[in-house]
PDB file with one MODEL, atoms N, CA, C and O in Angstrom:
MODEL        1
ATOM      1  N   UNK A   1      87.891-185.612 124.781  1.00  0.00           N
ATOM      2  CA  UNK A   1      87.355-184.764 123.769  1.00  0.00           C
ATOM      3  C   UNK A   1      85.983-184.269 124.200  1.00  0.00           C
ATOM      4  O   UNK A   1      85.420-184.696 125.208  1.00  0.00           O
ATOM      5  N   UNK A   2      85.387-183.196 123.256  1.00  0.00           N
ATOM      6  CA  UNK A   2      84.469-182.400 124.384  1.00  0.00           C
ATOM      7  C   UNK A   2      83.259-183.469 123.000  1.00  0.00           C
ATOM      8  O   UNK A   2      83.298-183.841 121.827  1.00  0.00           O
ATOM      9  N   UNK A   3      82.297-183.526 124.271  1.00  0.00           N
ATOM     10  CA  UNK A   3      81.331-184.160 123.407  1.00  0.00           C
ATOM     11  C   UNK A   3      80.237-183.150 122.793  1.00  0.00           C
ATOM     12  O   UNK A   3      79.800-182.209 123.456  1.00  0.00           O
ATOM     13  N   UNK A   4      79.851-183.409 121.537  1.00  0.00           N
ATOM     14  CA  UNK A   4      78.932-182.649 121.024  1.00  0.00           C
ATOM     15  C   UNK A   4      77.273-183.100 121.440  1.00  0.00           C
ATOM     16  O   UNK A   4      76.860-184.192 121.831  1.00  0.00           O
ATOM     17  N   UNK A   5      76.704-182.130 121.252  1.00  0.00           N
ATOM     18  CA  UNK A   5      75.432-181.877 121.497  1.00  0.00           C
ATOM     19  C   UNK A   5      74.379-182.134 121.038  1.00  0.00           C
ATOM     20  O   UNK A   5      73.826-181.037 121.120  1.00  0.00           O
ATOM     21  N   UNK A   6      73.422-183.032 120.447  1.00  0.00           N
ATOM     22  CA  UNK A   6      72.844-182.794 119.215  1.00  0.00           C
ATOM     23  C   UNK A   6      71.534-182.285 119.376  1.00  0.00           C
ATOM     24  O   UNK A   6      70.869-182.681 120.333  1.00  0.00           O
ATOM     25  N   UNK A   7      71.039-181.415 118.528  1.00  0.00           N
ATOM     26  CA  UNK A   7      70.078-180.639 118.630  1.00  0.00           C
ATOM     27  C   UNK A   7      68.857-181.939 117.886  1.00  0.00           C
ATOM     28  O   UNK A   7      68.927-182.211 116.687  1.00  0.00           O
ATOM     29  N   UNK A   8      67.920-182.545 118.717  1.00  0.00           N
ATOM     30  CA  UNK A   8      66.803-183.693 118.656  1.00  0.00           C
ATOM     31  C   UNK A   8      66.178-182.938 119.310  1.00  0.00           C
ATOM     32  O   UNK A   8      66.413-182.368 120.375  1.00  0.00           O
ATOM     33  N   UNK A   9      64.754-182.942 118.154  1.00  0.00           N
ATOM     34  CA  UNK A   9      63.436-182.512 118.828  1.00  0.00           C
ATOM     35  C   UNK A   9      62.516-183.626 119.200  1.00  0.00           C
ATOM     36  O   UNK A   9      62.414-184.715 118.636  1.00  0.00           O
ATOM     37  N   UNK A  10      61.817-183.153 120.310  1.00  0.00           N
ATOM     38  CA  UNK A  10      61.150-183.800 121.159  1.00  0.00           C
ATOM     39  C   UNK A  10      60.402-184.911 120.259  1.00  0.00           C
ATOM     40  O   UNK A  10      60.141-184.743 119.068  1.00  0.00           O
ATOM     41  N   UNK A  11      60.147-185.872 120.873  1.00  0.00           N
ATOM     42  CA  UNK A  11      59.315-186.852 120.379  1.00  0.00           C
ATOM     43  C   UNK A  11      58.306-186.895 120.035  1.00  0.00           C
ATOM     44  O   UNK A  11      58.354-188.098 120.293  1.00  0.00           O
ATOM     45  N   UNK A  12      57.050-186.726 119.563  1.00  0.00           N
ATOM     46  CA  UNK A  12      55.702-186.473 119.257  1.00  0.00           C
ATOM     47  C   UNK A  12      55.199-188.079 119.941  1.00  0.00           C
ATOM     48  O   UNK A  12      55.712-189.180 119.744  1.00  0.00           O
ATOM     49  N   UNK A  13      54.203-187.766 120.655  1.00  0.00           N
ATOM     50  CA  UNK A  13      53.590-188.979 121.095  1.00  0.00           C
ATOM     51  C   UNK A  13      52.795-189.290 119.712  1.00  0.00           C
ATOM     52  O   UNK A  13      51.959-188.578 119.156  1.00  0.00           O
ATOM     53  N   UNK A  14      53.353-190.703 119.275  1.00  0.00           N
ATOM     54  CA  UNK A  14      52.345-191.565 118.261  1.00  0.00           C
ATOM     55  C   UNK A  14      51.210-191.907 118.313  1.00  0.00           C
ATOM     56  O   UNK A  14      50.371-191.682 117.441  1.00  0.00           O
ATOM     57  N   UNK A  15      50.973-192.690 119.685  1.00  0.00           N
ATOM     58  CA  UNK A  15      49.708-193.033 120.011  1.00  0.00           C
ATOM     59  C   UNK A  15      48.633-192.479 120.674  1.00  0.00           C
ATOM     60  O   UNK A  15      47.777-192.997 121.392  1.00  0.00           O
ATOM     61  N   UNK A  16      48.854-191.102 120.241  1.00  0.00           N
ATOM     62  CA  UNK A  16      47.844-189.669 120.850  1.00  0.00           C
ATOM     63  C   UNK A  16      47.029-189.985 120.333  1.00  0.00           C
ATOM     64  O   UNK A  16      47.234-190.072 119.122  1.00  0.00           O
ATOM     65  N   UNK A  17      45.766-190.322 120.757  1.00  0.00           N
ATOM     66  CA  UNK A  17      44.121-190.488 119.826  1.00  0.00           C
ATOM     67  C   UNK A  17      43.463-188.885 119.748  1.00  0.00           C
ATOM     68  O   UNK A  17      43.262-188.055 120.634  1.00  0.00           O
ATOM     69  N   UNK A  18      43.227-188.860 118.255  1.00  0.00           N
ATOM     70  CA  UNK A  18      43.126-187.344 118.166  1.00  0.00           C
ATOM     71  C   UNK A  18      41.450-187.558 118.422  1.00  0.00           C
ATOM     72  O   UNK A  18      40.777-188.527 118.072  1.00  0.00           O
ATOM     73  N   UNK A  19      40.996-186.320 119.157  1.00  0.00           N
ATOM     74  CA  UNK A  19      39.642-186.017 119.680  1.00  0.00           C
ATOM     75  C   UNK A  19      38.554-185.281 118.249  1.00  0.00           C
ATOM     76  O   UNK A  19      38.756-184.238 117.629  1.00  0.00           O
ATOM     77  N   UNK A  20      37.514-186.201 118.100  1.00  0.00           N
ATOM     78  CA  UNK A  20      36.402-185.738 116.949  1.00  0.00           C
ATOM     79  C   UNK A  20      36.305-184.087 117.337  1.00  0.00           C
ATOM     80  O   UNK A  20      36.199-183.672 118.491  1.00  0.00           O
ATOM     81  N   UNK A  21      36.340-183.576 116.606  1.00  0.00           N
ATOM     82  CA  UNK A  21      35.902-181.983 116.797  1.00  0.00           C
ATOM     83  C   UNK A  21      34.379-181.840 115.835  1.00  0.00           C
ATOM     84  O   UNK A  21      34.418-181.278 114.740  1.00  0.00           O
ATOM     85  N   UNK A  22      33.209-182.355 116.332  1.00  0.00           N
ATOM     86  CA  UNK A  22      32.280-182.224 115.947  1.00  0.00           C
ATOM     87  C   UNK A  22      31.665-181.330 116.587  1.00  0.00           C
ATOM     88  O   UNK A  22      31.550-181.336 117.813  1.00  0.00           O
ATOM     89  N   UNK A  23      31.097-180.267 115.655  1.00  0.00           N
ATOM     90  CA  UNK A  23      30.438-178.815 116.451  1.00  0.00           C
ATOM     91  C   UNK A  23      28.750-179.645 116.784  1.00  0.00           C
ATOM     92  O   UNK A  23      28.107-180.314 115.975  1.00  0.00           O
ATOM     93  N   UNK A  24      28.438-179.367 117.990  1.00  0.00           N
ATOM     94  CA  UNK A  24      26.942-179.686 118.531  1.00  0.00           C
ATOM     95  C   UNK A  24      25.879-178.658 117.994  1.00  0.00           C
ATOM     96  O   UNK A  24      26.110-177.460 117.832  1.00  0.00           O
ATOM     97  N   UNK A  25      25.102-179.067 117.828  1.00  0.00           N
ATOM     98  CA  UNK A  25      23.819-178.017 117.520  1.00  0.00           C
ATOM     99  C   UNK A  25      23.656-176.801 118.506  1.00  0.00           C
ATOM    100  O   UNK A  25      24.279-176.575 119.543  1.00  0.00           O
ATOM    101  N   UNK A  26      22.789-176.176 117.987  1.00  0.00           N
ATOM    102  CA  UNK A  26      22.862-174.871 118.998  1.00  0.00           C
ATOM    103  C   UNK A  26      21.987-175.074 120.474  1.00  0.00           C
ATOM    104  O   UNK A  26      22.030-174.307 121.435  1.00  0.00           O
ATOM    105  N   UNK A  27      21.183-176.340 120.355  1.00  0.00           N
ATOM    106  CA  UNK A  27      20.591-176.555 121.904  1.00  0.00           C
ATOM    107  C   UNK A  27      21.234-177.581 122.376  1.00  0.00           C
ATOM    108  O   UNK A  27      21.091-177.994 123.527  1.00  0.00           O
ATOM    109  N   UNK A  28      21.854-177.984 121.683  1.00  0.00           N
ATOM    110  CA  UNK A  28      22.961-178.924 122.403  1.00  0.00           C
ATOM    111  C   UNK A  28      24.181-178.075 123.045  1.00  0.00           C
ATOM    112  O   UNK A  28      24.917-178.456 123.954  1.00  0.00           O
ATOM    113  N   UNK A  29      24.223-176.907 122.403  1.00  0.00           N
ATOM    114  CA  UNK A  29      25.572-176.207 123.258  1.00  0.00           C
ATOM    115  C   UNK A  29      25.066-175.552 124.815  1.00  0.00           C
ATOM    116  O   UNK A  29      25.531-175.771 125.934  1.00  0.00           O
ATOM    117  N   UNK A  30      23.740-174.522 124.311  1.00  0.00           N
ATOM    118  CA  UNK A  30      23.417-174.222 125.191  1.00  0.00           C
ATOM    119  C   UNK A  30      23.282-175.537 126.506  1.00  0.00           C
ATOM    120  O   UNK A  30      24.202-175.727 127.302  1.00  0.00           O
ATOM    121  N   UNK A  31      22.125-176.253 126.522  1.00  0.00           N
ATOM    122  CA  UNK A  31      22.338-177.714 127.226  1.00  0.00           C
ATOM    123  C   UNK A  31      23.826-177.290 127.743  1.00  0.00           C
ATOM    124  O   UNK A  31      23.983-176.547 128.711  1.00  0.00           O
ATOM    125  N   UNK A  32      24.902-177.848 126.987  1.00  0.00           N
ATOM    126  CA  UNK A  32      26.209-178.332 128.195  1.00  0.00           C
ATOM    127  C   UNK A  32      26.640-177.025 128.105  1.00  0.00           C
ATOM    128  O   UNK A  32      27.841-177.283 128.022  1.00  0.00           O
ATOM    129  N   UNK A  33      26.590-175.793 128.057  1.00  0.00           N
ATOM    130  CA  UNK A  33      26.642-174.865 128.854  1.00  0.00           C
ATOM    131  C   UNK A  33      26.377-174.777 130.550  1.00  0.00           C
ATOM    132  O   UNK A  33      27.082-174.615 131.547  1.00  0.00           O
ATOM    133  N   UNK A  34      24.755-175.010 130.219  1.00  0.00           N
ATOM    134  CA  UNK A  34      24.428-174.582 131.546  1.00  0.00           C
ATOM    135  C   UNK A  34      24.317-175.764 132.426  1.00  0.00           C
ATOM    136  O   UNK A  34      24.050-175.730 133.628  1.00  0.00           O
ATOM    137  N   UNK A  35      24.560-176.866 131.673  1.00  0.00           N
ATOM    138  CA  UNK A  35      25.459-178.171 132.467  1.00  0.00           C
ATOM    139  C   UNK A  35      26.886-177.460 133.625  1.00  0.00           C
ATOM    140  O   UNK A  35      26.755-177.242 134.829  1.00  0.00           O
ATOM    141  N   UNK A  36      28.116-177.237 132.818  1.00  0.00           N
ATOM    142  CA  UNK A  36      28.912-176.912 132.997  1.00  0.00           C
ATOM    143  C   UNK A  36      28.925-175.778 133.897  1.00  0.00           C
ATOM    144  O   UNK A  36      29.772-175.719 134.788  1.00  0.00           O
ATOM    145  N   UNK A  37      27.627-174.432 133.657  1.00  0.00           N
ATOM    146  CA  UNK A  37      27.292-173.600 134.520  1.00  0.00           C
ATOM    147  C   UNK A  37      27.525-173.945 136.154  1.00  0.00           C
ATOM    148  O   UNK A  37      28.141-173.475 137.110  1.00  0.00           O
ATOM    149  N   UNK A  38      26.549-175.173 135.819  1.00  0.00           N
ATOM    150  CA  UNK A  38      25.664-175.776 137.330  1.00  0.00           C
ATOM    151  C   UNK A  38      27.225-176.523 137.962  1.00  0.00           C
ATOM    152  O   UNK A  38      27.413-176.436 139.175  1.00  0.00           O
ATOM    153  N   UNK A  39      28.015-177.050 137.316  1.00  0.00           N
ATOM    154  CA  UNK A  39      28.883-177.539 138.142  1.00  0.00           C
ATOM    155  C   UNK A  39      30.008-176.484 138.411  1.00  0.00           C
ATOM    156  O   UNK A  39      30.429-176.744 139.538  1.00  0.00           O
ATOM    157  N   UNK A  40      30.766-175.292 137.838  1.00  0.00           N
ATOM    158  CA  UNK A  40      31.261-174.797 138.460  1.00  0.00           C
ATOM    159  C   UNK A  40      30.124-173.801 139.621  1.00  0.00           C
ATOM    160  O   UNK A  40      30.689-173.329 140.608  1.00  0.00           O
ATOM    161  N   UNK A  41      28.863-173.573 139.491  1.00  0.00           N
ATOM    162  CA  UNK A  41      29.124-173.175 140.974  1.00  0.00           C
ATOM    163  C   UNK A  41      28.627-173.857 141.855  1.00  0.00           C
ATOM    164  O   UNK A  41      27.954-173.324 142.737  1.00  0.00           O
ATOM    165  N   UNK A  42      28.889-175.479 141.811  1.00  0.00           N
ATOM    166  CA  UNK A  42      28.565-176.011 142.702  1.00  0.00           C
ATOM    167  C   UNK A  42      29.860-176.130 143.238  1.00  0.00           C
ATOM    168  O   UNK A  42      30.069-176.750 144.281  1.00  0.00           O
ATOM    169  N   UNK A  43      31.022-175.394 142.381  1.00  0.00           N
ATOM    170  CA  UNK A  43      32.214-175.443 143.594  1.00  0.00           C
ATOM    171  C   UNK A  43      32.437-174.208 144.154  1.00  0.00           C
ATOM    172  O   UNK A  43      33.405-174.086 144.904  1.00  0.00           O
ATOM    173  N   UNK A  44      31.822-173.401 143.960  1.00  0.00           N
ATOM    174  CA  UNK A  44      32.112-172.139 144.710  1.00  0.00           C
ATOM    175  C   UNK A  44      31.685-172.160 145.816  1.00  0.00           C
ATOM    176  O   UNK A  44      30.531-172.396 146.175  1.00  0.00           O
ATOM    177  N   UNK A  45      33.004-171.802 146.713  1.00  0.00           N
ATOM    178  CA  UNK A  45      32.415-171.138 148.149  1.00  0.00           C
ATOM    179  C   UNK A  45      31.593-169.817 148.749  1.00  0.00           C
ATOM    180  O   UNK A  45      32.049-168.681 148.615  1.00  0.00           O
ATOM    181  N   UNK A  46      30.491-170.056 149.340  1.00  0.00           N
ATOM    182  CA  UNK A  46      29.544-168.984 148.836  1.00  0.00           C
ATOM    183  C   UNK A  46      29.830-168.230 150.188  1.00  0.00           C
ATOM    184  O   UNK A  46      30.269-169.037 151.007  1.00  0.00           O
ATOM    185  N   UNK A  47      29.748-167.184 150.608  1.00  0.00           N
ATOM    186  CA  UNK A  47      30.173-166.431 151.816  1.00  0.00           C
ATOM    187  C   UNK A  47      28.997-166.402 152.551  1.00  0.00           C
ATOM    188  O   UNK A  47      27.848-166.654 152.188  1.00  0.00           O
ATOM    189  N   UNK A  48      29.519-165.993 153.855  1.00  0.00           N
ATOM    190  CA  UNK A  48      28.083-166.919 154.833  1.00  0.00           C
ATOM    191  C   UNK A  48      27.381-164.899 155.052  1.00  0.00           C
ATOM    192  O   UNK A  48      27.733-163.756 154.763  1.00  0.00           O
ATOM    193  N   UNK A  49      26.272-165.613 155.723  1.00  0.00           N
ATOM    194  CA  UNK A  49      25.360-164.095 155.657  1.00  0.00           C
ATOM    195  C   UNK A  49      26.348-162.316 156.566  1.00  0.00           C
ATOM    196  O   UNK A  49      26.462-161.095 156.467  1.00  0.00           O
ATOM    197  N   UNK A  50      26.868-163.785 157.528  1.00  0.00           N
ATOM    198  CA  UNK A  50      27.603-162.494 158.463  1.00  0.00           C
ATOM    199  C   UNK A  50      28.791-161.619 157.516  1.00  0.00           C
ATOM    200  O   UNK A  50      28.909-160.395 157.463  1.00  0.00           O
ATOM    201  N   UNK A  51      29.597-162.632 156.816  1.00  0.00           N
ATOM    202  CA  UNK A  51      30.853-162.319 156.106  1.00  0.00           C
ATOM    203  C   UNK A  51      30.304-161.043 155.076  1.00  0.00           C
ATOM    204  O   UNK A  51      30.816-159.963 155.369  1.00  0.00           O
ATOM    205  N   UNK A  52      29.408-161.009 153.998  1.00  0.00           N
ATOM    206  CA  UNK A  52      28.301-160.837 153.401  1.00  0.00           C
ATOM    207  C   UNK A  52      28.198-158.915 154.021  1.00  0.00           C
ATOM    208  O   UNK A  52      28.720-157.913 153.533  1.00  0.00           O
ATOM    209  N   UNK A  53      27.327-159.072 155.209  1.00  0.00           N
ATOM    210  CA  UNK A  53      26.565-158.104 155.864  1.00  0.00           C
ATOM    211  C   UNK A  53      28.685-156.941 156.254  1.00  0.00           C
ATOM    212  O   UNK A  53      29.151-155.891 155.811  1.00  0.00           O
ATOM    213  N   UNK A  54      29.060-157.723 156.980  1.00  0.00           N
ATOM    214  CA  UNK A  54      30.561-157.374 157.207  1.00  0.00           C
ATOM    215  C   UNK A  54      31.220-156.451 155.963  1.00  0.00           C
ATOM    216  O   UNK A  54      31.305-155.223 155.987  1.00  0.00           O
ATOM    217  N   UNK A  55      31.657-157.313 154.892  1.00  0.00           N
ATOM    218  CA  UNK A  55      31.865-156.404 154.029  1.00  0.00           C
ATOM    219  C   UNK A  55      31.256-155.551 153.366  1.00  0.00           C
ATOM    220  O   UNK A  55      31.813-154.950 152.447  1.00  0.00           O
ATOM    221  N   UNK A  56      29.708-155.293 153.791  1.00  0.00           N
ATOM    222  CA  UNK A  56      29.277-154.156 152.858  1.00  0.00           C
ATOM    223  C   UNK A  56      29.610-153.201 154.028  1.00  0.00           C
ATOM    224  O   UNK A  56      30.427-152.365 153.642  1.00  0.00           O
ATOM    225  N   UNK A  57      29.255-153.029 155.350  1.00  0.00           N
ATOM    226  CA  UNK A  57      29.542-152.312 156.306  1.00  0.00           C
ATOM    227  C   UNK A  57      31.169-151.349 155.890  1.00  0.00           C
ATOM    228  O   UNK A  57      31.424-150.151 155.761  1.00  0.00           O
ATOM    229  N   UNK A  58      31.843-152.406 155.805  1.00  0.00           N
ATOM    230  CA  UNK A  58      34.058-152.190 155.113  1.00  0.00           C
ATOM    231  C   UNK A  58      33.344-151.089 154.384  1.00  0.00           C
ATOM    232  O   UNK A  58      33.099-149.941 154.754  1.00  0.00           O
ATOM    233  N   UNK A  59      33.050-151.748 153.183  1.00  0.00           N
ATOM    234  CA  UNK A  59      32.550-150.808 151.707  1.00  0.00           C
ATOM    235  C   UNK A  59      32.288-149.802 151.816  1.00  0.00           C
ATOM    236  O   UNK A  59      32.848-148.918 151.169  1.00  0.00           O
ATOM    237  N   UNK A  60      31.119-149.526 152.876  1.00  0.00           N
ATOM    238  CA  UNK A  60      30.095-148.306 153.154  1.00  0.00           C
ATOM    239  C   UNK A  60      30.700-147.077 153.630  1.00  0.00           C
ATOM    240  O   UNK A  60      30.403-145.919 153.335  1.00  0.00           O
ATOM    241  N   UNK A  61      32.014-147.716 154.779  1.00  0.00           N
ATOM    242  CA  UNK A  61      32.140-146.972 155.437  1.00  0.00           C
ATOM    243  C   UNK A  61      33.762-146.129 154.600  1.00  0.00           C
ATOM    244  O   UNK A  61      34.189-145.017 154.911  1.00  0.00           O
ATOM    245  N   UNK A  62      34.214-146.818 153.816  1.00  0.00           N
ATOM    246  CA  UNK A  62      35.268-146.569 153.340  1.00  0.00           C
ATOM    247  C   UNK A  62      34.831-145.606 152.036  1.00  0.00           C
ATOM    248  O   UNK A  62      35.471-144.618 151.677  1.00  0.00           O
ATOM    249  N   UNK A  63      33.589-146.110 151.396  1.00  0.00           N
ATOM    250  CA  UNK A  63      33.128-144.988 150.616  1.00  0.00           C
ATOM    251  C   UNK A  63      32.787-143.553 151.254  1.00  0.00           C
ATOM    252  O   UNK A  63      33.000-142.513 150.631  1.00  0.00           O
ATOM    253  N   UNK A  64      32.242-143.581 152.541  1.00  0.00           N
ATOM    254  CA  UNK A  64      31.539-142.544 153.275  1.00  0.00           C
ATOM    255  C   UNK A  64      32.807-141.594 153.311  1.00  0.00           C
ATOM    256  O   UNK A  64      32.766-140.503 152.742  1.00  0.00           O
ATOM    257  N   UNK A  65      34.219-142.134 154.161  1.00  0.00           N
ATOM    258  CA  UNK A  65      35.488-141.954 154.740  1.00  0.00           C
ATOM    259  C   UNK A  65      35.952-141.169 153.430  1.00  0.00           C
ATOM    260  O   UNK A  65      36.221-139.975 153.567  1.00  0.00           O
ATOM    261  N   UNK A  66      36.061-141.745 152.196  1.00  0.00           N
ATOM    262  CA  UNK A  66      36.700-140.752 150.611  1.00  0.00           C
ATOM    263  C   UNK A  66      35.662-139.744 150.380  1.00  0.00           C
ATOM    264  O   UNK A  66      36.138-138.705 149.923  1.00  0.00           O
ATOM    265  N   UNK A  67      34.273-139.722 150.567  1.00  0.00           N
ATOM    266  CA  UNK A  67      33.180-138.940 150.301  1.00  0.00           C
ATOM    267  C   UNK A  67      33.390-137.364 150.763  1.00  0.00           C
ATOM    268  O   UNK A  67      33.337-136.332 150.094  1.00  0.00           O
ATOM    269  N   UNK A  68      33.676-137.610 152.317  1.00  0.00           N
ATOM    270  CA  UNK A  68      34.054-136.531 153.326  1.00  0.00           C
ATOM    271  C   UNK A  68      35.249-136.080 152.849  1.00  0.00           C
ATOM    272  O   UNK A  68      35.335-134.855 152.769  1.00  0.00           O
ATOM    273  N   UNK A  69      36.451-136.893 152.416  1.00  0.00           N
ATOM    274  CA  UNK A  69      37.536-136.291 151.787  1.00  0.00           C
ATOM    275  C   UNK A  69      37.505-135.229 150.632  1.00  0.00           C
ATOM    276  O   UNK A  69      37.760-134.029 150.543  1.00  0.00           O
ATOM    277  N   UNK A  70      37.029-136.329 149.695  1.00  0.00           N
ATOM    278  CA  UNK A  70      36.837-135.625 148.677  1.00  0.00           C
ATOM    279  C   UNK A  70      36.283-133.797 148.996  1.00  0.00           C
ATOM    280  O   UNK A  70      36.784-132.788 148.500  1.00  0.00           O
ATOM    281  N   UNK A  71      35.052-133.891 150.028  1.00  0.00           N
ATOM    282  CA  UNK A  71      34.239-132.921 149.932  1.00  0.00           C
ATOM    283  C   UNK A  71      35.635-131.631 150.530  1.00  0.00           C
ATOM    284  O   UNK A  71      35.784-130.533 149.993  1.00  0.00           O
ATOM    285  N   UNK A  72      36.433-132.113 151.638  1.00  0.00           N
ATOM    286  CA  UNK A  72      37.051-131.190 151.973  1.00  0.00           C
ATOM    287  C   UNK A  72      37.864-130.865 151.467  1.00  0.00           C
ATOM    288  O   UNK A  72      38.495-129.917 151.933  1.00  0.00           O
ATOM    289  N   UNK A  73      38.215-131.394 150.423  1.00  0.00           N
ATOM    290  CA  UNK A  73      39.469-131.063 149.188  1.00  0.00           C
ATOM    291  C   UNK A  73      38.996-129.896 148.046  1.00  0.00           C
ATOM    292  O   UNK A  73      39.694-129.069 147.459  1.00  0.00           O
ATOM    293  N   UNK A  74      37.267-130.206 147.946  1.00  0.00           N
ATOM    294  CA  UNK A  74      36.761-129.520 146.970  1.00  0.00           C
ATOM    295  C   UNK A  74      36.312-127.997 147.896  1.00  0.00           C
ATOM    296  O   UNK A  74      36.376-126.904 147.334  1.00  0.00           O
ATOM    297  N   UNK A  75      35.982-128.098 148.981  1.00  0.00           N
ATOM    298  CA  UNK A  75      36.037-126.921 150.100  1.00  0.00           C
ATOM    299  C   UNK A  75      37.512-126.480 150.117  1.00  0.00           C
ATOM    300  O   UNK A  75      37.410-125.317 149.727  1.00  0.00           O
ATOM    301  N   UNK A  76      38.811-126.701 150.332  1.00  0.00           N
ATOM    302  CA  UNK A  76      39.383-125.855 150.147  1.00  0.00           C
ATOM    303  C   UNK A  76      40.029-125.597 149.138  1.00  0.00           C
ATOM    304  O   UNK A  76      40.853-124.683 149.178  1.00  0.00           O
ATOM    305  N   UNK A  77      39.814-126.365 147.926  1.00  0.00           N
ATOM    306  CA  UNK A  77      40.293-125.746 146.519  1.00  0.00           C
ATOM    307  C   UNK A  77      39.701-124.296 146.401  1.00  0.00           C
ATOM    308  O   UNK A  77      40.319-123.236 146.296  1.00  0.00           O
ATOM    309  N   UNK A  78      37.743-124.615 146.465  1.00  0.00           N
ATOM    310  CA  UNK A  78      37.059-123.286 146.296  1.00  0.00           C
ATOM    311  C   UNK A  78      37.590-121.912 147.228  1.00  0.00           C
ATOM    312  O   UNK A  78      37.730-120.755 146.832  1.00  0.00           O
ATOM    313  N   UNK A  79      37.768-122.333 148.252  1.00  0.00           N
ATOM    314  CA  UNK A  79      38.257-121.322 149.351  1.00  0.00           C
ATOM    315  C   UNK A  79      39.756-120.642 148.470  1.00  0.00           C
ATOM    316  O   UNK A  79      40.067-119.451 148.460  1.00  0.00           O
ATOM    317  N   UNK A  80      40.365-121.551 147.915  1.00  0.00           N
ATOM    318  CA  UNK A  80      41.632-120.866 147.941  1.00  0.00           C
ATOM    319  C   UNK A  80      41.761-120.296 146.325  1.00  0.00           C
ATOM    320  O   UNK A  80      42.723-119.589 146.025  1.00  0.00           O
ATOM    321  N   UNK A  81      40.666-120.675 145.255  1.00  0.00           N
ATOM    322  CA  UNK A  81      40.641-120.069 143.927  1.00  0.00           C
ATOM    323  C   UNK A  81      39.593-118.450 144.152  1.00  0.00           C
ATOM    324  O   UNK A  81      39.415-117.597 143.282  1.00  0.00           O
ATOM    325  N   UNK A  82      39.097-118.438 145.444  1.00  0.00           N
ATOM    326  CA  UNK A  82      38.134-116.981 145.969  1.00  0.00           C
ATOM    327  C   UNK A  82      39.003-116.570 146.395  1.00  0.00           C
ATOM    328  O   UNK A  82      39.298-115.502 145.858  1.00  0.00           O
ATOM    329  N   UNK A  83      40.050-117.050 147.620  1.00  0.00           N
ATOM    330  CA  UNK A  83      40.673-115.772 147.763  1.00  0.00           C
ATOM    331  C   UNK A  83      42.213-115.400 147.090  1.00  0.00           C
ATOM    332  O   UNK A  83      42.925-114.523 147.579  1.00  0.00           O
ATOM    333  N   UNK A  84      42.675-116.346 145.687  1.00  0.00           N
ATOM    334  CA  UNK A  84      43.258-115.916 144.624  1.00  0.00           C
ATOM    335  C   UNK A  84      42.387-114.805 143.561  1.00  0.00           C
ATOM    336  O   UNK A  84      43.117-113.978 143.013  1.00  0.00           O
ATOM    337  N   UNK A  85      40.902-114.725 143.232  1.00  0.00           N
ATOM    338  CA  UNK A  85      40.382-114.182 142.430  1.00  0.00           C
ATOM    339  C   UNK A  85      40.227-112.617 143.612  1.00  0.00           C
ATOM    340  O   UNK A  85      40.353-111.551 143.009  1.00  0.00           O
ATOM    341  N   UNK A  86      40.097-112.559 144.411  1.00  0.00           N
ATOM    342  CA  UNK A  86      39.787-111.678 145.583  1.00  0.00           C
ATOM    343  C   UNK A  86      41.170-110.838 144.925  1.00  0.00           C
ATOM    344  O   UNK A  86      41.066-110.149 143.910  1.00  0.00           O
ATOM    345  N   UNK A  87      42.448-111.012 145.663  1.00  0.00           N
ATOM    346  CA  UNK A  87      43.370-110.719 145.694  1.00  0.00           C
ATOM    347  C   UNK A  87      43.925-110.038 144.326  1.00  0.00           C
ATOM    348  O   UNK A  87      44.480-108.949 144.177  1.00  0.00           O
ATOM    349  N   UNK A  88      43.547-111.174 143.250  1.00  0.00           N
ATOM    350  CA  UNK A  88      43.937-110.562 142.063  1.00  0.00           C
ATOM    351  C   UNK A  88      43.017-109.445 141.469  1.00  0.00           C
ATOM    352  O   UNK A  88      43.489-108.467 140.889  1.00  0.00           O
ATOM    353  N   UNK A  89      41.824-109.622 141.629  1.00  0.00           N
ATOM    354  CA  UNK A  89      41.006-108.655 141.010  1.00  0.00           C
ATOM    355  C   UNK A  89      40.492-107.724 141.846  1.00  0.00           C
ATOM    356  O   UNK A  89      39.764-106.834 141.407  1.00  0.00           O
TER     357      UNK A  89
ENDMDL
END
């Protein structure tokens, strides 16, 4: 025979100790704020001077590279709305 299924919801842990939710004063928050500040970036990996100097160079040059684009896109739009206005008028 086919066995049935029974629909049982999960167990609730009993012996969960529920956590005080007491709000701290306002210099007490700030305090473990900038507690908490200081330790995440004491895990950040900070990029070394070369890595640093490297990618602004990427940046610079890739902005420069769309700059020149841009400009020659806007050079021959103008070129080609003068000699549509030429032509038409």
């Amino acid at each position: 025979m086919a066995e049935e299924k029974k629909n049982v919801a999960p167990s609730k842990n009993i012996n969960a100790v529920k956590k005080e939710t007491k709000k701290l004063g306002f210099f007490k928050r700030i305090g473990k704020w900038f507690r908490e500040m200081k330790s995440e970036l004491a895990k950040v990996m900070w990029p070394t001077k070369k890595t640093v100097v490297n990618n602004t160079l990427v940046a610079l040059v890739v902005m420069a590279f769309s700059a020149v684009v841009l400009w020659g896109f806007d050079k021959a739009a103008t070129a080609l709305i003068k000699a549509i206005t030429t032509l038409a008028g």
